[in-house]
KEKOL-470698 format. One line per 10 residues: their letters; for each residue x, y, z of C-alpha. Coordinates in steps of 0.02 Angstrom, whole numbers, plus 50000, padded with zeros to 5 digits. Layout:
N
A) X,Y,Z ~ ...
END
This chain:
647
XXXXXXXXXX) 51124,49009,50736 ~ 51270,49101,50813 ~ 51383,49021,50939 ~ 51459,49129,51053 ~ 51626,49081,51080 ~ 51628,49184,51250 ~ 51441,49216,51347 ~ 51530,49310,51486 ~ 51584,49424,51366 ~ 51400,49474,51330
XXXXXXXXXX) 51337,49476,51492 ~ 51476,49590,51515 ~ 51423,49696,51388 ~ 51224,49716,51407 ~ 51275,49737,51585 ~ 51384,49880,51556 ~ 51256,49947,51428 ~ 51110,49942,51544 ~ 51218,50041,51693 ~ 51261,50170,51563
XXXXXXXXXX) 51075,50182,51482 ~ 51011,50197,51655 ~ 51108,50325,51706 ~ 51077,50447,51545 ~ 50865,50377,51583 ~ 50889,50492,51734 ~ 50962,50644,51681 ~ 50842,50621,51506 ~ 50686,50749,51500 ~ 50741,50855,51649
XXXXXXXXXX) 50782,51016,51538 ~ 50937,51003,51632 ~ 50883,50995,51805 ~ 50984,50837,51824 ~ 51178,50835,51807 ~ 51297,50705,51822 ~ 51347,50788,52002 ~ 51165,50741,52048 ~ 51197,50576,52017 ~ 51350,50556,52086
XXXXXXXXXX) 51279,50640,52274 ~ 51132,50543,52236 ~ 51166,50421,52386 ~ 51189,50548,52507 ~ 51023,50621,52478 ~ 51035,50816,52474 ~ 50889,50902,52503 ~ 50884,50965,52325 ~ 50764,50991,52176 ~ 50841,50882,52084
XXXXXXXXXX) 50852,50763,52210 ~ 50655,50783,52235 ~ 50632,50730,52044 ~ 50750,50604,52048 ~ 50662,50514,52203 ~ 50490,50557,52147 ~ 50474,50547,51975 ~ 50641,50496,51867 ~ 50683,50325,51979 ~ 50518,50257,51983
XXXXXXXXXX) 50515,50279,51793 ~ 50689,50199,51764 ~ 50637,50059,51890 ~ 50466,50034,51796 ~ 50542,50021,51634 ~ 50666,49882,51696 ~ 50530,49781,51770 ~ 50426,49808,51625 ~ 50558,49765,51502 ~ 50633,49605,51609
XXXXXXXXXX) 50447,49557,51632 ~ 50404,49547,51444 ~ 50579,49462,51399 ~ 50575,49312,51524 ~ 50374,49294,51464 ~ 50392,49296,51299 ~ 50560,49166,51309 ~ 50401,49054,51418 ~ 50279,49073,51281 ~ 50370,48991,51155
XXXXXXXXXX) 50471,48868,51267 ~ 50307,48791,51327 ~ 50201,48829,51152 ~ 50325,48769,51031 ~ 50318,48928,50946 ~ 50460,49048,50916 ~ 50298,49165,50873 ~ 50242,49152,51035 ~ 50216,49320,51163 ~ 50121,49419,51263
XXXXXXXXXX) 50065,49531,51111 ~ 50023,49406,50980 ~ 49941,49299,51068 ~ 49818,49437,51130 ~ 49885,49429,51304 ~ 49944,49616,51325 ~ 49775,49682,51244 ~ 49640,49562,51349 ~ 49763,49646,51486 ~ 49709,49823,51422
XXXXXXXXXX) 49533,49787,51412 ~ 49515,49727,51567 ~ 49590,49867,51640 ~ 49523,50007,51554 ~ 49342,49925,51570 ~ 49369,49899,51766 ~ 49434,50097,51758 ~ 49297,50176,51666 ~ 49143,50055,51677 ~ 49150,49971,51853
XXXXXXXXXX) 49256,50115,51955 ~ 49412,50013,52010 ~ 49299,49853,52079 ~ 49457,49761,52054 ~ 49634,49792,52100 ~ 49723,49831,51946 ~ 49846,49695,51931 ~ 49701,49569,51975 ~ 49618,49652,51823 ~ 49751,49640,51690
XXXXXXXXXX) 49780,49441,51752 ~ 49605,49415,51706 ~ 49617,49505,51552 ~ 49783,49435,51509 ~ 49687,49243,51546 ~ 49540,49275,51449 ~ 49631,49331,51313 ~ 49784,49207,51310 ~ 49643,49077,51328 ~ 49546,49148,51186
XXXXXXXXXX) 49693,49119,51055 ~ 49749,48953,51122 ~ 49567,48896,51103 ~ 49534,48977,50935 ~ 49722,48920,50880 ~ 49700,48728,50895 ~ 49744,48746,51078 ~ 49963,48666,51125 ~ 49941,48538,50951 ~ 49915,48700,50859
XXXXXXXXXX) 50038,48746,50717 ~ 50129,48899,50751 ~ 50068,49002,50602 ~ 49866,48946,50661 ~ 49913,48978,50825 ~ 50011,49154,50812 ~ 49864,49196,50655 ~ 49724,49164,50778 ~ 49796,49282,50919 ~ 49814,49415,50805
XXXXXXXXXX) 49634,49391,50766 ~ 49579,49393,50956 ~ 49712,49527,50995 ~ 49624,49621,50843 ~ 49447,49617,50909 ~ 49521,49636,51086 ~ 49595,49803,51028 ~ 49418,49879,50943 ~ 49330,49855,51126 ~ 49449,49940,51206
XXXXXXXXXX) 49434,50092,51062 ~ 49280,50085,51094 ~ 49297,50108,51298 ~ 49426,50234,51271 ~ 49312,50346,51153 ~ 49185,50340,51280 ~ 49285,50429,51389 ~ 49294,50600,51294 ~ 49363,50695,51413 ~ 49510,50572,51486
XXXXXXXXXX) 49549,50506,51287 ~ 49717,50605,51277 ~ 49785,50521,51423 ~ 49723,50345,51398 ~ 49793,50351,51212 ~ 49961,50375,51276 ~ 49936,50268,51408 ~ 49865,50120,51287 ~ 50026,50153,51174 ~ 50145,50105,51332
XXXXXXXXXX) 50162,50263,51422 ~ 50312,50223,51560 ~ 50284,50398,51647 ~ 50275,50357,51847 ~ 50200,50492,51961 ~ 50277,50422,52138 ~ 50302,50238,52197 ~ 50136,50185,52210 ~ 50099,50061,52058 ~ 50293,49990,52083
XXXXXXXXXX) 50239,49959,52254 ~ 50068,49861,52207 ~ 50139,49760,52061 ~ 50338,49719,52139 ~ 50294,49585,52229 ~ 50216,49495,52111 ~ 50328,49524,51975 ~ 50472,49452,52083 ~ 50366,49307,52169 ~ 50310,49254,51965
XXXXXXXXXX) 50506,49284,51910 ~ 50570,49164,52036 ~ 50438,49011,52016 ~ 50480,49036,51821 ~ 50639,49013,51862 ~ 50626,48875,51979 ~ 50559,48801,51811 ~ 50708,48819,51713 ~ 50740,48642,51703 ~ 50585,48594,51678
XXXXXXXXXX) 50577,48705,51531 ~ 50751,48624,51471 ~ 50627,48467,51427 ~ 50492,48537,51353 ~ 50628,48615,51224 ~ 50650,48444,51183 ~ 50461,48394,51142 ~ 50281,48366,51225 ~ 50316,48174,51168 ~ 50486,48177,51279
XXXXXXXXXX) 50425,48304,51412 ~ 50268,48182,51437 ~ 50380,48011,51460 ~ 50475,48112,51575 ~ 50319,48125,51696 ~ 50278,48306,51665 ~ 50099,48350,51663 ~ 50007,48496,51568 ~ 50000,48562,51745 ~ 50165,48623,51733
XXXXXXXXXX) 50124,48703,51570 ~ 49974,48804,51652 ~ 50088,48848,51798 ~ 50226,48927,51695 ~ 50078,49011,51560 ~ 50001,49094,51725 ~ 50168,49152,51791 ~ 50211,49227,51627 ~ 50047,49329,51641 ~ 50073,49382,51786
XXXXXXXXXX) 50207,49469,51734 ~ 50103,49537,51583 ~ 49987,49573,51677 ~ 50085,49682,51807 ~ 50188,49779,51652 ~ 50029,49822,51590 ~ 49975,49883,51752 ~ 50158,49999,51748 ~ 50162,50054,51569 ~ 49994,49988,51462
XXXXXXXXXX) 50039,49867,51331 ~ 50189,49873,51263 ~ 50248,49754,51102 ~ 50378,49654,51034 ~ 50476,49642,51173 ~ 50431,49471,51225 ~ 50435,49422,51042 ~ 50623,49484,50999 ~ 50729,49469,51138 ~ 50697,49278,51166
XXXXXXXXXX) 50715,49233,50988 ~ 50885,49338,50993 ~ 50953,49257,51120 ~ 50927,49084,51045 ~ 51000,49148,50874 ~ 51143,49199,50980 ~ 51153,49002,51043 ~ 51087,49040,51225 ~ 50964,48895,51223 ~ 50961,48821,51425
XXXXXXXXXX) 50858,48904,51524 ~ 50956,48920,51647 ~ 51057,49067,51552 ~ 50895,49112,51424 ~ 50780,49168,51551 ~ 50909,49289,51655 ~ 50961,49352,51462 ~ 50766,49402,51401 ~ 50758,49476,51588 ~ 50901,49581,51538
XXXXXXXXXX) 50887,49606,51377 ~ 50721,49653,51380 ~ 50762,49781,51506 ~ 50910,49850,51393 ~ 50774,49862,51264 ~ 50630,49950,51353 ~ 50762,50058,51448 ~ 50836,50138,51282 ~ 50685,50153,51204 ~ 50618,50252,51335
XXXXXXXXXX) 50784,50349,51324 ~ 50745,50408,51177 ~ 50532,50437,51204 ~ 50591,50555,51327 ~ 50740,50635,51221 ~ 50617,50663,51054 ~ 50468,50718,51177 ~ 50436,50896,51132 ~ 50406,51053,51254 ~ 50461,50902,51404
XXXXXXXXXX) 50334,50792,51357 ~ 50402,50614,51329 ~ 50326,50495,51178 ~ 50242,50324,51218 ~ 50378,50197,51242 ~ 50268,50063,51185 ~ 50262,50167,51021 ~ 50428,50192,50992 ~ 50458,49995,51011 ~ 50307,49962,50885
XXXXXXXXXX) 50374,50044,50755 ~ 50521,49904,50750 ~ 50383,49767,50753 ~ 50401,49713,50552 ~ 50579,49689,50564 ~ 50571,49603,50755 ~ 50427,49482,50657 ~ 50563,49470,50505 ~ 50703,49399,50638 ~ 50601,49288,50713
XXXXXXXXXX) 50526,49216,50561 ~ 50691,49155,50495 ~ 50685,49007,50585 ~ 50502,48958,50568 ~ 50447,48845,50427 ~ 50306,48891,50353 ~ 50198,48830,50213 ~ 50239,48848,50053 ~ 50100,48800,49950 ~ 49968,48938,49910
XXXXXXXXXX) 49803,48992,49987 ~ 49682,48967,49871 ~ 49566,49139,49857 ~ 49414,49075,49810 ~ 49294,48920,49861 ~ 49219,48811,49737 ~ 49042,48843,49674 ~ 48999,48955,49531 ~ 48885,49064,49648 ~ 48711,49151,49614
XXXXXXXXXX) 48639,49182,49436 ~ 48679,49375,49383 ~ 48502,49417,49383 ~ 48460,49349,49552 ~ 48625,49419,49607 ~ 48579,49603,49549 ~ 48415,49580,49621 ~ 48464,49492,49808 ~ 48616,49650,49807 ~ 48506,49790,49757
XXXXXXXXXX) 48359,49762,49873 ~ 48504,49733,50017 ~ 48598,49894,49994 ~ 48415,49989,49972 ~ 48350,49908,50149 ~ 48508,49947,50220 ~ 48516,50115,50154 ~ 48347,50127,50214 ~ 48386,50097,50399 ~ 48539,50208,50387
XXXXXXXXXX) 48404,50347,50365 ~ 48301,50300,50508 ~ 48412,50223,50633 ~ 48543,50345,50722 ~ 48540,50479,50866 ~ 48333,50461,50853 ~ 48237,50365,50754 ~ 48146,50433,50597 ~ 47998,50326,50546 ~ 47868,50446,50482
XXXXXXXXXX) 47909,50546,50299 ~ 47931,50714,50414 ~ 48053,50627,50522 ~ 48158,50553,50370 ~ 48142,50719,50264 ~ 48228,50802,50441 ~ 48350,50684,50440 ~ 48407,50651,50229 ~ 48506,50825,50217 ~ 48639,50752,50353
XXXXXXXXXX) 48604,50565,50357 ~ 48597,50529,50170 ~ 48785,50619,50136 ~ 48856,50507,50244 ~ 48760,50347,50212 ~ 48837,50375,50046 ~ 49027,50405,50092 ~ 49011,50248,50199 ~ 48957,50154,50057 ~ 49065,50198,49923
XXXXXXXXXX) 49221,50196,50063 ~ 49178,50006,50103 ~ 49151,49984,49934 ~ 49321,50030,49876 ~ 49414,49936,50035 ~ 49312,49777,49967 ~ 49375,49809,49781 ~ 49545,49811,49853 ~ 49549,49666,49947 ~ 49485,49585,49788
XXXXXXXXXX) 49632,49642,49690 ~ 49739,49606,49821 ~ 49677,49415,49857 ~ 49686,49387,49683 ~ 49868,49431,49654 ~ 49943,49355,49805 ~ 49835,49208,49781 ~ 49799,49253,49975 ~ 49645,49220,50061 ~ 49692,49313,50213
XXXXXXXXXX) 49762,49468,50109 ~ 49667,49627,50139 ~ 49708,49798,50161 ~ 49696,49810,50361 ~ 49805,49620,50358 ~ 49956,49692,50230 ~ 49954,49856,50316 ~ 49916,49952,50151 ~ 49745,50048,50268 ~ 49873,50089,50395
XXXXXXXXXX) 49995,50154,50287 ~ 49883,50257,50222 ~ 49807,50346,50387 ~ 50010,50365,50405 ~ 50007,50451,50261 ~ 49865,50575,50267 ~ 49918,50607,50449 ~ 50105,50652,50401 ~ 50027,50760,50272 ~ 49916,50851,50373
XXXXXXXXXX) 50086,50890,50508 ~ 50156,50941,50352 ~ 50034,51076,50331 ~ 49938,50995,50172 ~ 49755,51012,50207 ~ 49615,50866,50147 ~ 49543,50903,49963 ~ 49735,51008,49919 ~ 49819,50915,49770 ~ 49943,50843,49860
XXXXXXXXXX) 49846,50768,50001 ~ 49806,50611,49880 ~ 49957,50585,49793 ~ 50046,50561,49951 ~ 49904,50446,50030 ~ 49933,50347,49887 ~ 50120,50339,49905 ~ 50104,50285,50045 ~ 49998,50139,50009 ~ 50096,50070,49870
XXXXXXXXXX) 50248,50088,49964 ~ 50158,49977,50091 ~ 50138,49879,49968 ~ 50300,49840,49894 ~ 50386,49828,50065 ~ 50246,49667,50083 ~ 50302,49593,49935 ~ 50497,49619,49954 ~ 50494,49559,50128 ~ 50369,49420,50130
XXXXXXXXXX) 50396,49358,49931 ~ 50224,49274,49873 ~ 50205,49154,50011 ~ 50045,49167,50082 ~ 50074,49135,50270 ~ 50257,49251,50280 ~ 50160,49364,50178 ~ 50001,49369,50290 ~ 50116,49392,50447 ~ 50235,49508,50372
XXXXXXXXXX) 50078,49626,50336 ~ 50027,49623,50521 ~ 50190,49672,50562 ~ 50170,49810,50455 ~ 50006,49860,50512 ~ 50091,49877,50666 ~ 50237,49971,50637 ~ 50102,50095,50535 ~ 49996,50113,50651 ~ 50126,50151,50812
XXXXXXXXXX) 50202,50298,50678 ~ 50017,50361,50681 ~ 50005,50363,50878 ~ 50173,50459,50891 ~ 50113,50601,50764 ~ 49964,50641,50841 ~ 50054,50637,50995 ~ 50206,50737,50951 ~ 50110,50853,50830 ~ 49997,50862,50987
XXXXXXXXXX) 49820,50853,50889 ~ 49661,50841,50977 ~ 49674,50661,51027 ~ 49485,50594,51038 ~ 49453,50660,50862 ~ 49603,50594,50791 ~ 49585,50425,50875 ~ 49427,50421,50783 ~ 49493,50445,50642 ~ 49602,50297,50659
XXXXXXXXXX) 49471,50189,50708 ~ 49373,50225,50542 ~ 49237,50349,50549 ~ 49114,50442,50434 ~ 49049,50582,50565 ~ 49043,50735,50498 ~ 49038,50697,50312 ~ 48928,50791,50182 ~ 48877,50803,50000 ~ 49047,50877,49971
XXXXXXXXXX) 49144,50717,50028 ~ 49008,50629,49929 ~ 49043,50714,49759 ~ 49244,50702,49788 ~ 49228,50530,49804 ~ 49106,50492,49653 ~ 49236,50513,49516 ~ 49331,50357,49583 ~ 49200,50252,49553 ~ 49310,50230,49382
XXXXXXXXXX) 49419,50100,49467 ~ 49277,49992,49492 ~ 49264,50008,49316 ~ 49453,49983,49267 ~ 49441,49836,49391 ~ 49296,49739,49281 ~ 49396,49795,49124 ~ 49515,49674,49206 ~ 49417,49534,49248 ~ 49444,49401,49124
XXXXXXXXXX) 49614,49412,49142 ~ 49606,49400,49344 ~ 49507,49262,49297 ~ 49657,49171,49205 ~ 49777,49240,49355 ~ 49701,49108,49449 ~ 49746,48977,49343 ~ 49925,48996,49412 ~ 50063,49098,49354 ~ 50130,48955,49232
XXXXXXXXXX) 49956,48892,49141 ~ 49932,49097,49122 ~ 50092,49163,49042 ~ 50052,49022,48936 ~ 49898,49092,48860 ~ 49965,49237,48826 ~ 49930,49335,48982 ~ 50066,49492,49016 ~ 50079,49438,49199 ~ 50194,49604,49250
XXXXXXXXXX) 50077,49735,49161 ~ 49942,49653,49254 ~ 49990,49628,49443 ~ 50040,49811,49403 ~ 49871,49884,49345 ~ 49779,49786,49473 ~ 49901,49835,49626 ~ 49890,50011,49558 ~ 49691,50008,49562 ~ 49689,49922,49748
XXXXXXXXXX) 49829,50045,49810 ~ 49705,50182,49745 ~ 49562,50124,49803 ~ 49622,50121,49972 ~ 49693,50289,49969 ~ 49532,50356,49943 ~ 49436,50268,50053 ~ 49545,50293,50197 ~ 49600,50489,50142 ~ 49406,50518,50164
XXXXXXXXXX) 49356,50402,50294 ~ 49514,50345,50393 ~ 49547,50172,50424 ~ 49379,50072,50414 ~ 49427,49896,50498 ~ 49423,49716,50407 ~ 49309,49773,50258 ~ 49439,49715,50148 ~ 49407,49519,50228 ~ 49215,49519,50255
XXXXXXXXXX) 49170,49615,50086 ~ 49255,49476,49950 ~ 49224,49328,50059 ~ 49045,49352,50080 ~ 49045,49396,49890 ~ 49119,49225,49820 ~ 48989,49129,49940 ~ 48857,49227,49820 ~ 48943,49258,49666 ~ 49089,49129,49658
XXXXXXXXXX) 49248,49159,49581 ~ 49205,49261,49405 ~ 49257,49432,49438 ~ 49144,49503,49298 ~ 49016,49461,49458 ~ 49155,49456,49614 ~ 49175,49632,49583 ~ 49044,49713,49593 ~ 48943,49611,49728 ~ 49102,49638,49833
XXXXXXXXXX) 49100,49826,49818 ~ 48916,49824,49860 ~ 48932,49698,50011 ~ 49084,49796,50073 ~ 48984,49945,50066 ~ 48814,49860,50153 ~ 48957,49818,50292 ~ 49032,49984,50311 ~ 48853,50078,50323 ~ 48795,49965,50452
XXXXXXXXXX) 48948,49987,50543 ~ 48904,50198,50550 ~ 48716,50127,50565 ~ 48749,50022,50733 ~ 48897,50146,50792 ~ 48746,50298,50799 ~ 48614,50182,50866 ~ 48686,50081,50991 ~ 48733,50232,51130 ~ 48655,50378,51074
XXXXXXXXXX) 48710,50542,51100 ~ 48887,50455,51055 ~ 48932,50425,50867 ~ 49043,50272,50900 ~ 49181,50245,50740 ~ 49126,50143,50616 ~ 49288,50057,50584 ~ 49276,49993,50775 ~ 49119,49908,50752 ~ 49183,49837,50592
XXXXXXXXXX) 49335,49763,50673 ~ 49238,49670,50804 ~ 49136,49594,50674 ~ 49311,49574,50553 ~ 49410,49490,50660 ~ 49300,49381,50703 ~ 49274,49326,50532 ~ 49452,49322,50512 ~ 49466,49200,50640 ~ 49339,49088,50531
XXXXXXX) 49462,49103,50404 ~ 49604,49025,50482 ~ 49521,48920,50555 ~ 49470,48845,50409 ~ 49612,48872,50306 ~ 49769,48829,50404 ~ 49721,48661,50487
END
């Protein structure tokens, strides 16, 4: 920790900073409208245009982003006071997206039956309450706890897809919006959400002493006389203010999570001076960053500010994991339990992926029961039954590979960010000009993934639980770069948010047959098997018998970093296949790869094609994305998961 040898100084300084960032906020993305003699006559009023955009559109903005940003700093610093948790915030524990759900469903399902910052306080409850539940509730570690509300947050986030791809012809808007769009058309949400931002503000503050105890300990805080009352009073005040800046800007990350933890690495630990400093800081930090949405906005249209500020989430998550202790000892990848027989295994797998193959044929935008039907149907339905299973196939092999090497239970493509990077990098190829099926469209996919992957391993080392969060972070920070391309490059937002989600619509025999000669990895993978086998042995008992351990986590990471490349080059970026595919597996085939491979790839595919299945059945004439409907059922299962394996 950092001991300031002078606060005032500081103050001094953001203070200073913050005049001089709002004052280039105003004059930013006026094409010059705005000068500094503008600003200067700006309290006489002149009846001016630039006056007129000042008042009307470039204020409220600049006042919105300092609520926002003061809002999100003095919530997060309450989070983690009252949770124990320096991982605690309005983002990871699924606050900010319940928020969003609740909004966008009382927007575009119930017509605005609620007020809107009513809404987002309900959302921001329900989901909040959600984590703490699933988390092991205020006697929660903080890695179950902040694991858990990425879960929620995770599941959260696919409804709300979901509600924004329903709306077709408003998705542009609501994806910038849902990425923390500050843009402020008048005073009219500053005037419905001021009051309560300052009214929840002040009784947070009133609690600064209060707070000052729980620092010390529930044991101390409860001798003391205070009640979990006061935790549920400061909790709802802090979502309040969630609730309001998601009301202003959407959700918008990090924040809450970085500028608290800052301050207390910079020794500002009482209350009294660490909620004031997250107000402030927080409001330094959303103000510049929407400094420079507006400044790299192209032909005057500013970038989501939530964006900008998610693409530092793996090094915010770095900073603030430096003073968490986490567990050290690994996470086992497999249960105990040799699994099904390999005949009845062949057998139970086959007649699975034929029945669900089956009802991929029938089920959809009609349903095809008689052989004229299905013979209709098979020219259209059958290509892309078979891109969704090989796709989910190779996301399963991967997480696999990827479990095995890190030793990992929660390791997956969508958890390390490796599927993310890889939408990232088709994406930046096709704003590059590199078209699908050209030879460099791959290549770079795959770059991208392995670089993915070795930023995991350099950052978060072989620990399971740093690694695991560290991968999130990434996923993040990938995912935020793929909002501001298709944004910036300004690409046809509903189709390429479905893309992101995960989706096979569209896809024919020619996907099919590009896709077929990868089926090699599988192969390559089982090639491997007895020595993934010995892997799991431990590093020590494995170099002794001989295994090459380097050549080996190279091969395999090279086959998983393919894998997903392909998967997600043809498919985009199908959610939580990577978790369901090998857990389900080792419940039915245990831990022998020889048998872990293959039933994976087949159960991972069986996932994926009822995700299309249920995603063209369940609101016909829309084709919902497959990866959405996987990620409800993921995260969910990844909740099991931790659950189970961080007690």
């Amino acid at each position: 920790m950092i001991r300031l040898r002078d606060p005032g100084a500081l103050w001094l300084l953001a203070g200073l900073g913050l005049v001089l960032l709002a004052a280039l906020e105003l004059r930013a993305g006026s094409g010059g409208l705005i000068g500094w003699s503008d600003l200067l006559a700006l309290p006489q009023r002149p009846e001016t245009l630039a006056q007129s955009l000042i008042e009307t559109v470039k204020l409220p903005r600049l006042i919105a982003a300092l609520a926002v940003g003061a809002a999100l700093g003095m919530a997060g610093a309450v989070m983690q006071t009252l949770l124990r948790n320096p991982l605690a915030a309005p983002d990871i524990l699924a606050v900010s997206n319940g928020a969003l759900l609740m909004l966008a469903a009382n927007t575009l399902l119930w017509h605005g039956l609620f007020p809107p910052l009513l809404a987002t306080v309900l959302g921001g409850l329900a989901g909040g309450g959600i984590s703490l539940l699933a988390g092991g509730g205020l006697r929660g570690g903080p890695l179950r706890l902040a694991l858990a509300g990425v879960a929620v947050s995770l599941s959260l986030s696919a409804l709300s897809t979901l509600l924004i791809l329903l709306a077709d012809d408003r998705a542009s808007g609501l994806i910038a919006w849902s990425a923390g769009f500050l843009d402020q058309t008048g005073w009219g949400r500053l005037e419905a959400t001021l009051p309560a931002l300052v009214l929840a503000g002040a009784v947070i503050l009133a609690m600064a002493r209060t707070l000052d105890l729980y620092s010390l300990g529930a044991e101390v805080a409860r001798n003391l006389g205070l009640s979990l009352l006061t935790v549920g009073v400061g909790l709802l005040a802090a979502i309040v203010l969630v609730g309001a800046s998601v009301v202003l800007a959407g959700p918008i990350g990090f924040v809450g999570l970085a500028v608290p933890n800052i301050a207390r690495l910079l020794g500002v630990t009482r209350h009294a001076r660490l909620l004031p400093f997250s107000a402030l800081g927080g409001a330094v930090l959303v103000v510049l960053a929407d400094l420079l949405a507006q400044s790299l906005g192209r032909h005057g249209a500013a970038l989501p500010t939530g964006a900008l500020i998610g693409c530092l989430g793996a090094p915010i998550l770095l900073l603030a994991l430096r003073n968490l202790r986490l567990p050290d000892r690994e996470s086992p990848a497999e249960p105990s339990g040799s699994g099904l027989h390999a005949a009845p295994l062949a057998l139970w797998l086959a007649l699975a992926a034929g029945a669900s193959a089956l009802a991929g044929l029938m089920l959809g935008d009609g349903l095809a029961i008689s052989l004229p039907a299905l013979a209709e149907v098979v020219p259209f339905r059958a290509p892309r039954i078979g891109v969704a299973f090989l796709a989910g196939g190779f996301l399963a092999l991967a997480g696999v590979l990827l479990q095995t090497l890190s030793r990992n239970a929660l390791a997956a493509p969508e958890t390390l960010g490796l599927a993310q990077a890889a939408a990232l990098g088709a994406l930046a190829a096709l704003f590059w000009g590199i078209a699908p099926g050209s030879p460099a469209f791959l290549p770079l996919v795959m770059a991208a993934t392995l670089a993915a992957q070795g930023l995991a391993l350099v950052f978060a080392g072989r620990t399971a639980a740093r690694m695991t969060l560290v991968g999130l972070a990434l996923a993040t920070s990938f995912g935020s770069l793929s909002v501001l391309i298709v944004l910036s490059a300004q690409l046809q937002a509903s189709e390429a948010l479905h893309w992101l989600a995960g989706t096979v619509h569209g896809r024919s025999w020619s996907h099919l047959q590009a896709m077929l000669p990868w089926l090699g990895l599988g192969v390559a993978a089982l090639c491997l098997a007895p020595m993934l086998d010995l892997l799991l042995l431990g590093d020590a008992k494995a170099r002794a018998l001989g295994l090459r351990l380097g050549a080996l986590r190279a091969g395999a990471a090279l086959i998983a970093a393919l894998a997903v490349a392909v998967a997600v080059s043809t498919v985009g970026a199908i959610g939580f296949v990577g978790i369901l595919g090998p857990h389900a597996a080792r419940r039915l085939a245990g831990p022998r790869h020889l048998r872990l491979i293959p039933a994976a790839f087949v159960l991972g595919g069986i996932f994926t094609l009822w995700g299309d299945t249920i995603g063209r059945a369940i609101m016909p004439p829309y084709d919902l994305p497959a990866g959405a409907v996987t990620a409800l059922a993921g995260g969910l299962a990844f909740l099991f998961i931790v659950r189970k394996r961080i007690g």
